[in-house]
Backbone as a chain_set.jsonl record, in Angstrom:
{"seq": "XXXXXXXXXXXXXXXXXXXXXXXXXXXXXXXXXXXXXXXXXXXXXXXXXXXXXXXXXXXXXXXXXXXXXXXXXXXXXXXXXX", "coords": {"N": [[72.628, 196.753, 222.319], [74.213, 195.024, 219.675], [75.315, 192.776, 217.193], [76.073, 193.806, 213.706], [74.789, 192.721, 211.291], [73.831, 191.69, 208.597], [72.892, 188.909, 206.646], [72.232, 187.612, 208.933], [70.167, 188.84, 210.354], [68.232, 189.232, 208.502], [67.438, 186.585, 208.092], [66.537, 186.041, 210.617], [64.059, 184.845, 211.496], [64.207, 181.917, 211.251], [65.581, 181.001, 212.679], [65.842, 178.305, 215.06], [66.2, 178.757, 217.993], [68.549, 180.763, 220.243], [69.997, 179.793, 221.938], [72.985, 178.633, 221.802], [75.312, 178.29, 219.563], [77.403, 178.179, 216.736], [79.912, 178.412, 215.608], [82.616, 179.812, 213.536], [86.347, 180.163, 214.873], [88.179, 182.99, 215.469], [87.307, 185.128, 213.504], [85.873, 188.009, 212.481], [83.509, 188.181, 213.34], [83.846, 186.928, 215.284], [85.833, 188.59, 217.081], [84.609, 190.958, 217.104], [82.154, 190.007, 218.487], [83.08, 189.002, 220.874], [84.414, 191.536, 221.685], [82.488, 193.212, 222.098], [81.32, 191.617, 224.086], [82.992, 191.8, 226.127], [83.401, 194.521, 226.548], [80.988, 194.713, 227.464], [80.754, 193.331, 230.184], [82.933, 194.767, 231.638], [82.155, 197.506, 230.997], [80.13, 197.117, 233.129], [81.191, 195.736, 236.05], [81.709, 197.109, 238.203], [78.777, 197.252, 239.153], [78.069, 194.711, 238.883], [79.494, 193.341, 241.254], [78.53, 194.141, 243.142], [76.469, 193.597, 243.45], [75.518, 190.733, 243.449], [74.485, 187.794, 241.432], [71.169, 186.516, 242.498], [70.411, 183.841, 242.238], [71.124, 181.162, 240.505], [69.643, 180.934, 237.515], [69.301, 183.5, 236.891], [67.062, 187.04, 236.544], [64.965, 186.714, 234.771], [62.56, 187.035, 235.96], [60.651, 190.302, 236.974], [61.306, 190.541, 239.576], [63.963, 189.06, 240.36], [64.924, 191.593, 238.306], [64.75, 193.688, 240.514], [66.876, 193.119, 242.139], [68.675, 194.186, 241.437], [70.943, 192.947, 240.18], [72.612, 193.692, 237.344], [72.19, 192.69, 235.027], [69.969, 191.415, 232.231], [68.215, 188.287, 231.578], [69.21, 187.355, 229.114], [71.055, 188.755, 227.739], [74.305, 188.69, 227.56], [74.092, 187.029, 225.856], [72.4, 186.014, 223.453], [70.874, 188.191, 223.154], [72.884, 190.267, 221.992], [73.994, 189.151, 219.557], [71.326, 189.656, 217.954]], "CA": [[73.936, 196.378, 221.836], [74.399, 193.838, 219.088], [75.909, 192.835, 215.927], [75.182, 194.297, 212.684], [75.041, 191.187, 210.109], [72.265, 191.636, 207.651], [72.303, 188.311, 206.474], [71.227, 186.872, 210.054], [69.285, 189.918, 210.732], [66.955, 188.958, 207.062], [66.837, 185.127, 208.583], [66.608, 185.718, 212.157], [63.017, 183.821, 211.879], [64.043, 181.016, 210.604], [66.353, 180.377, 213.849], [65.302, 177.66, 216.086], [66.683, 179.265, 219.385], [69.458, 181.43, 220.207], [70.6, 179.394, 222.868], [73.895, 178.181, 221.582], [76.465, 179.127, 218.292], [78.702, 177.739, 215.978], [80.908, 179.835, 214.68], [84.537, 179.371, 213.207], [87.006, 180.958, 215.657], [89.236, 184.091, 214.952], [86.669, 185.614, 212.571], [85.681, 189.184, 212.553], [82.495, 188.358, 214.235], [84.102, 186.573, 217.171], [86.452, 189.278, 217.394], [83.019, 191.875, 217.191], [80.867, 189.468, 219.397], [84.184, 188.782, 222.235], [84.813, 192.906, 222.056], [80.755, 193.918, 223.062], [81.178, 191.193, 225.508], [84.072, 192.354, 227.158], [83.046, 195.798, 227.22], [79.904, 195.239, 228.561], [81.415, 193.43, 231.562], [84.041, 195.907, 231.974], [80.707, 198.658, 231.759], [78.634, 196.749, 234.666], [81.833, 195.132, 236.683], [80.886, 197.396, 239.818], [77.277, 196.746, 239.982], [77.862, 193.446, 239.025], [80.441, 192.799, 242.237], [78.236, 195.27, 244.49], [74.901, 192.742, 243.412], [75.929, 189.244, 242.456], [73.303, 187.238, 241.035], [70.42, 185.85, 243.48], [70.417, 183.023, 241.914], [71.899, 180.261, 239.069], [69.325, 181.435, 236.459], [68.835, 185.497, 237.601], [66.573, 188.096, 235.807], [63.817, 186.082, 234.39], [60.952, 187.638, 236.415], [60.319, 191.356, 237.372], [61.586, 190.15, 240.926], [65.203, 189.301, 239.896], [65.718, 192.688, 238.225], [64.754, 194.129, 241.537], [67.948, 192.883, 243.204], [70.255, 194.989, 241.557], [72.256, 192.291, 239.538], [73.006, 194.726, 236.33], [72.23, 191.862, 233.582], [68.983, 190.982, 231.71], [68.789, 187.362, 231.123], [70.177, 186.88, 227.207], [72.418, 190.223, 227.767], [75.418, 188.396, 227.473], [74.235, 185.873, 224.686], [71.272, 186.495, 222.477], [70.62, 189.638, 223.001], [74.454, 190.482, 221.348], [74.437, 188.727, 218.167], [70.616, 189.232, 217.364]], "C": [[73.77, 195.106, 221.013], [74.721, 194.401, 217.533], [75.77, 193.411, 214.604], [75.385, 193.006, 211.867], [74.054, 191.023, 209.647], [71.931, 190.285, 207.409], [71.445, 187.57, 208.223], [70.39, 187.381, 210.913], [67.801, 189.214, 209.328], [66.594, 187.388, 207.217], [66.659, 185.042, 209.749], [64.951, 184.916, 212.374], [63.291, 182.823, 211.322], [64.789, 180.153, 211.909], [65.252, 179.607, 214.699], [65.142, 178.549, 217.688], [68.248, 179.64, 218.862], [70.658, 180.868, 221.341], [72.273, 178.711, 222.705], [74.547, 178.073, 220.292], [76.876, 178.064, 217.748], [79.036, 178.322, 215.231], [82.387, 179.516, 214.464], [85.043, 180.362, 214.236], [87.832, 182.049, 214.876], [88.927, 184.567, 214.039], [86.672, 187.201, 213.134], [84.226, 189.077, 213.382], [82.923, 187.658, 215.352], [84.385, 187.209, 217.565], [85.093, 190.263, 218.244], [82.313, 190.902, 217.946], [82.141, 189.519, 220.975], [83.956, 190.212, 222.93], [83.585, 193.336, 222.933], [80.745, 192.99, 224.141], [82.103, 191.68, 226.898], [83.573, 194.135, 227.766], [81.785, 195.968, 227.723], [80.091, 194.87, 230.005], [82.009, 194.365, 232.194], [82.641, 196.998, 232.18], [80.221, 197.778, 233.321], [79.404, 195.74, 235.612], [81.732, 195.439, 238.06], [79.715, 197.012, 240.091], [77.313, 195.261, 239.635], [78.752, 192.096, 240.375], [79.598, 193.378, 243.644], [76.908, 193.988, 244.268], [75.266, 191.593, 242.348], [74.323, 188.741, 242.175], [72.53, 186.544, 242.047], [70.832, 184.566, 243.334], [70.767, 182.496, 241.007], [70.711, 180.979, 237.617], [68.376, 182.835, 236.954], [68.185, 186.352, 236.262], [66.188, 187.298, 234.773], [62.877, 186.996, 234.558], [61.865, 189.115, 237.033], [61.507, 191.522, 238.906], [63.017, 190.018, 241.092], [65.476, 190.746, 239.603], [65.941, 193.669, 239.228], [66.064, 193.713, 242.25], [69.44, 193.777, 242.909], [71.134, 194.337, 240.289], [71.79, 193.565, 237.583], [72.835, 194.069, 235.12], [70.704, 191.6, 233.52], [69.471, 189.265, 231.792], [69.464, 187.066, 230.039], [71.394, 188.6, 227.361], [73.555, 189.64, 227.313], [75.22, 187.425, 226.095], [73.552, 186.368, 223.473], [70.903, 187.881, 222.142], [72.137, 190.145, 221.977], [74.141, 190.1, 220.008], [72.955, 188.881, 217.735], [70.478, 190.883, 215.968]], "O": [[73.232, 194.139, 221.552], [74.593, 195.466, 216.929], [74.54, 193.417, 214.554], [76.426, 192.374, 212.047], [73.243, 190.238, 210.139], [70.792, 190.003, 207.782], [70.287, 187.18, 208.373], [69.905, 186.838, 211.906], [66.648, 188.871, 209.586], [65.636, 186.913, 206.606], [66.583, 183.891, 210.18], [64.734, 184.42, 213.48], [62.368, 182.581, 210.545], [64.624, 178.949, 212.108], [64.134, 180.035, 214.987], [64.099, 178.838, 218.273], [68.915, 179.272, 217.895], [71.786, 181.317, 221.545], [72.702, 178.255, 223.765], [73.773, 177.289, 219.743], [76.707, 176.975, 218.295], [78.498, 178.752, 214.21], [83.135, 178.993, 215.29], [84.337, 181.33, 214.52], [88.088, 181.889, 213.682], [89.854, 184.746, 213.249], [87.375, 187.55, 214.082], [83.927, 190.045, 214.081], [82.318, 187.818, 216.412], [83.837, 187.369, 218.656], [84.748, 190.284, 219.425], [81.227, 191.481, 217.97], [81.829, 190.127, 221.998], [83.55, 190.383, 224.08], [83.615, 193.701, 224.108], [80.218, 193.375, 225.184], [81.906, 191.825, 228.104], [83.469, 194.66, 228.875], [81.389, 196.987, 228.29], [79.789, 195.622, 230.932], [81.615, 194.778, 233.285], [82.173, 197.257, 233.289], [80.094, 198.278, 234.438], [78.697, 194.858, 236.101], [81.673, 194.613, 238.97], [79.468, 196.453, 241.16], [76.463, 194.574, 240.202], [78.728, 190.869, 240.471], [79.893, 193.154, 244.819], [76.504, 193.548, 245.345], [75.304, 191.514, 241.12], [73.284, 189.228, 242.62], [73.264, 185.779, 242.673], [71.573, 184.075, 244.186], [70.892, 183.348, 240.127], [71.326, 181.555, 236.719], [67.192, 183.004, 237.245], [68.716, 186.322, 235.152], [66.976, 187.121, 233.844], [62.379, 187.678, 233.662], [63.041, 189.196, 237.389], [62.29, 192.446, 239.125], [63.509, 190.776, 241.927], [66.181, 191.33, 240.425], [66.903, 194.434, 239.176], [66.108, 194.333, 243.313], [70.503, 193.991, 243.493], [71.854, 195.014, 239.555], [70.718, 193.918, 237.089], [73.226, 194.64, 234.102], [70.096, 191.547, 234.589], [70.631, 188.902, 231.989], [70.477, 186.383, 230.196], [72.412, 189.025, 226.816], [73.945, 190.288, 226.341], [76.187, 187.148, 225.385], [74.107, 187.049, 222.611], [70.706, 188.45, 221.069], [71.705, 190.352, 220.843], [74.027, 191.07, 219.258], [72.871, 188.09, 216.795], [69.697, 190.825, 215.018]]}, "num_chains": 1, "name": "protein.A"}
């Protein structure tokens, strides 16, 4: 799941890290980045209530995804807009 946006698809090496945005609000890509977030919660809201996260930073290692919790680490961030 993620955005289509050629230009930051044809510079995505030039990015430092993905760790944090700036983006004008009430654009068409907040709208398009908010919507895939919402609906992926809304997809993985049971397994994510049936297997909360072990821990504050979950699904790193092999060992995390074993518990069930239904998220990769960047799922919700990086992974989306790359």
């Amino acid at each position: 799941m993620g955005l289509e946006c050629g230009e930051v698809k044809s510079h995505w090496a030039k990015l430092i890290s993905n760790g944090a945005f700036t983006v004008r609000p009430q654009t068409p890509l907040t709208h398009a980045w908010m919507s895939m977030l919402n609906a992926n919660l809304d997809e993985k809201w049971e397994a994510l209530r049936a297997h909360p996260a072990p821990n504050q930073r979950c699904c790193i290692t092999p060992e995390d995804m074993a518990t069930g919790y239904p998220f990769k680490w960047a799922e919700l961030g990086g992974e989306v807009v790359r």
